[in-house]
N, C-alpha and C positions, 0 to 999 in steps of 0.2 A: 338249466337255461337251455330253449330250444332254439333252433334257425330253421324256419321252412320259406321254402318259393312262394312267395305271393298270389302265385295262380293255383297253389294244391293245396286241398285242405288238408290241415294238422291231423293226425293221428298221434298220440302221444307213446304208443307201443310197436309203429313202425320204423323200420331200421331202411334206409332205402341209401346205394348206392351213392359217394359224391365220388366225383371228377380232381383233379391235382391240379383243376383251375389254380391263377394268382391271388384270386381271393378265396378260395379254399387253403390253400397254402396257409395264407398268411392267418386262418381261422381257426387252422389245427395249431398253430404254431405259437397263437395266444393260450389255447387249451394248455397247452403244455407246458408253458409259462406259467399260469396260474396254479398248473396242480403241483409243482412244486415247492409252492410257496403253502398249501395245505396239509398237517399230519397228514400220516395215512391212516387212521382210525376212522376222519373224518370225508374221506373219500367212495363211501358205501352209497353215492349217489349220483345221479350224472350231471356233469359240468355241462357241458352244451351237447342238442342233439342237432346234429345238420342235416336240414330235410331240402333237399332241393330236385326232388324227382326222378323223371326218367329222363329228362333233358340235362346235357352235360357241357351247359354254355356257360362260359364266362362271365356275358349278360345278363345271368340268370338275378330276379330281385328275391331277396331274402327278408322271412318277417321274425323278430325277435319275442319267444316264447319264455318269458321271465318266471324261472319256479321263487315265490317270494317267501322269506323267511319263515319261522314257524312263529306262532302269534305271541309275544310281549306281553308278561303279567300285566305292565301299563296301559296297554291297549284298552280295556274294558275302561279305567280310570280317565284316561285324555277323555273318552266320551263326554262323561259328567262336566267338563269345562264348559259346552256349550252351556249358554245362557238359557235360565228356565229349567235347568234338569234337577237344582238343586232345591231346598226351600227358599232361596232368595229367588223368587220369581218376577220380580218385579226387574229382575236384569232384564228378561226376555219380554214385557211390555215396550223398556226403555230403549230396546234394540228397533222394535216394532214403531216407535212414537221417532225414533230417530229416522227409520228411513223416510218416514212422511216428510220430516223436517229435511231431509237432505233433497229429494223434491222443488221443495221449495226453491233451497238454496240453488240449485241448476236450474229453475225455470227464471228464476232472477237475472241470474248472470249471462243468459241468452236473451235477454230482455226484458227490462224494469215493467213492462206493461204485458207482461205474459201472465196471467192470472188462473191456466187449466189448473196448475196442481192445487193450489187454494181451494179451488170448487168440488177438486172432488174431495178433496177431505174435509169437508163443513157439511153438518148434517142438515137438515130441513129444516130439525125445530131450534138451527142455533140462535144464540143470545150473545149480544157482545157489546162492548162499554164502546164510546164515543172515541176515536183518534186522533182527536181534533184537542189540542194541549187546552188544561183547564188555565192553566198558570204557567209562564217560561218568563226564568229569572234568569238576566244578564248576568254571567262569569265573569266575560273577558270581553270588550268591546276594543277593538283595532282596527287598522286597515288592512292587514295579512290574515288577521283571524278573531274568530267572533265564535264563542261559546255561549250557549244557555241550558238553562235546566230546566226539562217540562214536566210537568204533572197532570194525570189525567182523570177525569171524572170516574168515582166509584158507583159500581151498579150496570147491569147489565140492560140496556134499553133499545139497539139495535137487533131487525132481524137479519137472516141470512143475506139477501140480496142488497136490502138498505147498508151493513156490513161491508162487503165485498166493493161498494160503490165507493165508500169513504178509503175505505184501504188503497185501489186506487186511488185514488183523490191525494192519500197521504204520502204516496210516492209518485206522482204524477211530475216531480222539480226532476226526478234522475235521468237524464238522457242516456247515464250506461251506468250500469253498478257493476264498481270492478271486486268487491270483496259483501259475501253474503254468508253469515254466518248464524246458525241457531242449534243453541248448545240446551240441552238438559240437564238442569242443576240442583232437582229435587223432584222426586216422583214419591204422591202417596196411591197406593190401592186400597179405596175402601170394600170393593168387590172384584172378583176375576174380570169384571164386563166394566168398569167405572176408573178412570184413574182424572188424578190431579196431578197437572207436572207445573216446574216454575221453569220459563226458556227464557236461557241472556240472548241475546243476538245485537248482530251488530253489523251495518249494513255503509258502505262506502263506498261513491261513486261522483262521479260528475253532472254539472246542469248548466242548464243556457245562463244561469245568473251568477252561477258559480264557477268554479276550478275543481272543489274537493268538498264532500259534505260528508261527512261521518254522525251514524246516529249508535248510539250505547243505550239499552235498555234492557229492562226486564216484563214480561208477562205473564199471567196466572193465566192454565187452560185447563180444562175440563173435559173428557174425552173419554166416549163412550163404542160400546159393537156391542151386536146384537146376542153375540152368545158368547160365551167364557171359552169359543178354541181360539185358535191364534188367530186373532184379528178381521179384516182391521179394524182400528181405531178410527172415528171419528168425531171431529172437534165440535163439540157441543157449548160451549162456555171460551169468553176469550175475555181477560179483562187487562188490558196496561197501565203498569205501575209507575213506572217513574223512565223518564230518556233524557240522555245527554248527547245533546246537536250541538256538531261542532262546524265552521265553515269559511274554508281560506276561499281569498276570491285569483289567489296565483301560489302560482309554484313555490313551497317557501324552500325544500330541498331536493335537489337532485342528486341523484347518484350515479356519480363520474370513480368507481369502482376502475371499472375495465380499461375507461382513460390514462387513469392514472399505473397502474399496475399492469395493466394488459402484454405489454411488450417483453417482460419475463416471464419465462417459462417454467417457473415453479409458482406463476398465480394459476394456469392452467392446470398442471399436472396437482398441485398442493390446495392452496386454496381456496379452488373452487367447489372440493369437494367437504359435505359439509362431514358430523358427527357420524350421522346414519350410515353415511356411505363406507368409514374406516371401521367401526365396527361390524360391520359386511363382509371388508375384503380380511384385516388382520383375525388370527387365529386366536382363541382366549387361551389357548395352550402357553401362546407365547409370554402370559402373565402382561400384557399392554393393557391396561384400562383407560376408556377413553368417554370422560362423562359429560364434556359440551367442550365447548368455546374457550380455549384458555388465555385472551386478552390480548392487548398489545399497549405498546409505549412509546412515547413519542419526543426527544428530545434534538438538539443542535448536535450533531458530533462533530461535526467542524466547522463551527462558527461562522456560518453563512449566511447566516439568517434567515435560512430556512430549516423548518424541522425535519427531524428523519424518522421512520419506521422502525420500529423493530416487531416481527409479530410472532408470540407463543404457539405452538402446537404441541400436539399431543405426542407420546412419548413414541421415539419411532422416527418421526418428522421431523430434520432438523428447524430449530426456530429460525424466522430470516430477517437479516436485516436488508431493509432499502433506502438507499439515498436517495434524499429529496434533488431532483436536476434544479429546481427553480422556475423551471415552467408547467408546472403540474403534472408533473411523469415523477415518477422514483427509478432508480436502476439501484437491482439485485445485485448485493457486494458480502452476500453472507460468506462466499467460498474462501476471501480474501482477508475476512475483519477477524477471525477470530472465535465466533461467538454462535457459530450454529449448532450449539450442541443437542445430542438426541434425546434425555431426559425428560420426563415426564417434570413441564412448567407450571407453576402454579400463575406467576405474574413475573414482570421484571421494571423496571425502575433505571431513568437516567437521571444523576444527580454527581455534582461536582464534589465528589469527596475528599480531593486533596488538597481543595483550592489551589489549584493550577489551570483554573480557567477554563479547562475542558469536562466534558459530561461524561464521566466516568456510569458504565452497568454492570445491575446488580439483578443477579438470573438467579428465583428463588425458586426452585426445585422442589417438589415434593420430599426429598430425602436432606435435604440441606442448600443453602442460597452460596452463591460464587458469585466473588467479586473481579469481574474485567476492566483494567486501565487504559484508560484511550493512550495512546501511543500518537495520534494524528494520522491524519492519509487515510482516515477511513480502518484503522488498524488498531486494535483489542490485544491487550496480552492479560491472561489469568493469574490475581495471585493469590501464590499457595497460603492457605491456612489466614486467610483473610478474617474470620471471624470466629473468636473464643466464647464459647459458652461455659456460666460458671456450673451451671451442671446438664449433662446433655438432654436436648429437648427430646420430649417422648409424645409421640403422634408424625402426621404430616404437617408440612409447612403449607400453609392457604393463604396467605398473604402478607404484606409488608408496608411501612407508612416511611416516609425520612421528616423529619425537623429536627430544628437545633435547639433540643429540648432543654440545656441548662446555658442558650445562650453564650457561650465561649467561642463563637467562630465555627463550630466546626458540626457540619451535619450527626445526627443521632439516628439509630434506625429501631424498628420498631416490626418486629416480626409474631404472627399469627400461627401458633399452629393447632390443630386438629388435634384434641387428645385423642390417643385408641382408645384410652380408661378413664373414667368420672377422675374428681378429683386432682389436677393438674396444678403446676405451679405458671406464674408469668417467668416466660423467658427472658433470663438474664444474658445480653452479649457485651462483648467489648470489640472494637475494632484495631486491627493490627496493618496498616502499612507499611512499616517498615522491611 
């Protein structure tokens, strides 16, 4: 690894003078650091060269000359991942037909009446079916919400212009479309120059007559370029199959998330961050698997008559409980109840198992469920050896049901696990109280 001054060109065989500047200092002093942490077998090579001139200023700016390792049998291999390098070639149309599609999707959501990307991907001599519903059958008629199902004439009779006009025409109700989506969900090539894809899409926004319109559909397209290299594709054939138009005229849910939770500091630092974000920062070394969303549960802990929170995380995070205040706020009482354990959760469950009035939980754990006793005040105590299996379950534990399944008073539970191996028995438990 090289250092030279910004204003002098690199030589890779020149040796030039540095200074006992503070940041020379502190450059040789990494050097030296690292090479002791190196064999000397593996030291046949130079760590860093420090080129900073014939000027011996402190100020001087340094450019980092990185010698990169020697090349990785894998190297040649990661190539071939790119799309199109292998015989399934049709990855790399599908890559090509989606950028068109994504296009779309941003000229949309900058404006339901922006129509550049459409024109330029629609050839001269296209053909396209009518968008105007042949049939739309009443789902659901209400006052909040109004479903139907359209159907659209087979056969392609539209040209390009006449096309594009109705297409407007077809979205002409959206004053803003907040979600624009168009997915590839079957490409055939009958030639390198020729394909047929089927695209869902699905398009959500607002209008003057509405609150919320959501449409679900599917489309056959047909899409040509003039020569078999890479692209582009243009849309030659456009035929729609079937849509589901949905359409509230108000608000039917809002999300008072932040309202409600905002004022604790583990909705910010914990649950705001989603899946993506913890398999990011956590190390796989550490053996944490973290494969979505693991739940939450909701019961009375002290009989208020309002419910409480409890929310699953992943293994690592402790789970947390919050109490409902009654005015649509929770406050965070995990530190104090008991029950914020770090285990990888699969679910958990409140349910009164001693009959004694209060909602005792039940934290089913990927390696085994534990049962916590409300105590009251918002306080959990665990007890030991809560549940006997009559021969121990083999897999992870993925879920769990309670009823009182022979009727006697007293809740039954009913636990899910994951076999590692085919063949599996049902889990026998017995519950211990005492």
């Amino acid at each position: 690894m090289v250092l030279s001054r910004a204003s002098k060109k690199y030589y890779p065989s020149s040796h030039c003078p540095v200074d006992a500047s503070r940041r020379n200092f502190l450059i040789r002093c990494c050097q030296g650091a690292f090479a002791t942490l190196v064999p000397g077998r593996s030291l046949n090579f130079p760590l860093f060269h420090l080129d900073s001139g014939s000027e011996h200023s402190p100020n001087c700016k340094f450019h980092l000359h990185p010698h990169y390792r020697a090349q990785n049998p894998l190297d040649a291999t990661l190539l071939k991942v790119q799309a199109g390098s292998d015989e399934f070639v049709t990855e790399k149309y599908h890559d090509q037909i989606a950028a068109t599609l994504a296009a779309w999707s941003s000229s949309l959501l900058q404006s339901p009446h922006d129509f550049q990307a459409f024109e330029k991907a629609v050839a001269s001599d296209f053909s396209g079916s009518s968008l105007r519903p042949l049939e739309s059958g009443l789902v659901r008629s209400g006052p909040a919400l109004e479903v139907h199902r359209n159907k659209f004439t087979e056969g392609s009779a539209l040209a390009r212009d006449p096309f594009l006009q109705e297409l407007r025409s077809a979205l002409s109700s959206f004053s803003k479309i907040v979600t624009a989506e168009f997915q590839v969900i079957s490409i055939d090539a009958n030639s390198p120059s020729r394909l047929r894809t089927r695209v869902r899409y699905e398009l959500v926004g607002s209008g003057q007559d509405f609150y919320r319109e959501q449409r679900v559909g599917h489309w056959d397209m047909e899409w040509e370029t003039a020569s078999s290299e890479a692209g582009p594709f243009l849309l030659r054939k456009w035929q729609a199959l079937d849509e589901t138009q949905s359409r509230s005229f108000a608000p039917i849910f809002s999300d008072i998330t932040r309202h409600a939770l905002g004022n604790n500091s583990s909705y910010a630092s914990q649950l705001l961050h989603g899946a993506d974000y913890w398999r990011t920062v956590l190390d796989g070394a550490c053996g944490i698997d973290i494969y979505g969303h693991n739940g939450v549960s909701v019961g009375d802990i002290d009989d208020d008559g309002f419910d409480d929170l409890y929310v699953c995380q992943p293994a690592g995070l402790p789970n947390r409980l919050y109490q409902n205040r009654g005015d649509g706020t929770f406050q965070d009482i995990t530190e104090g109840s008991g029950v914020g354990i770090l285990e990888n959760t699969a679910c958990a469950l409140f349910a009164d198992i001693n009959n004694d009035g209060r909602q005792e939980l039940i934290v089913v754990r990927t390696n085994g469920p534990l049962l916590f006793l409300n105590e009251g005040g918002g306080k959990f105590r665990q007890k030991p050896n809560a549940f006997k299996f009559a021969k121990p379950p083999q897999g992870t534990f993925t879920g769990a049901a309670i009823a009182d399944y022979d009727r006697d008073g007293w809740l039954d539970i009913l636990f899910l696990p994951l076999p590692l191996l085919s063949g599996h028995e049902p889990v026998q438990v017995s519950l211990s109280l005492l």
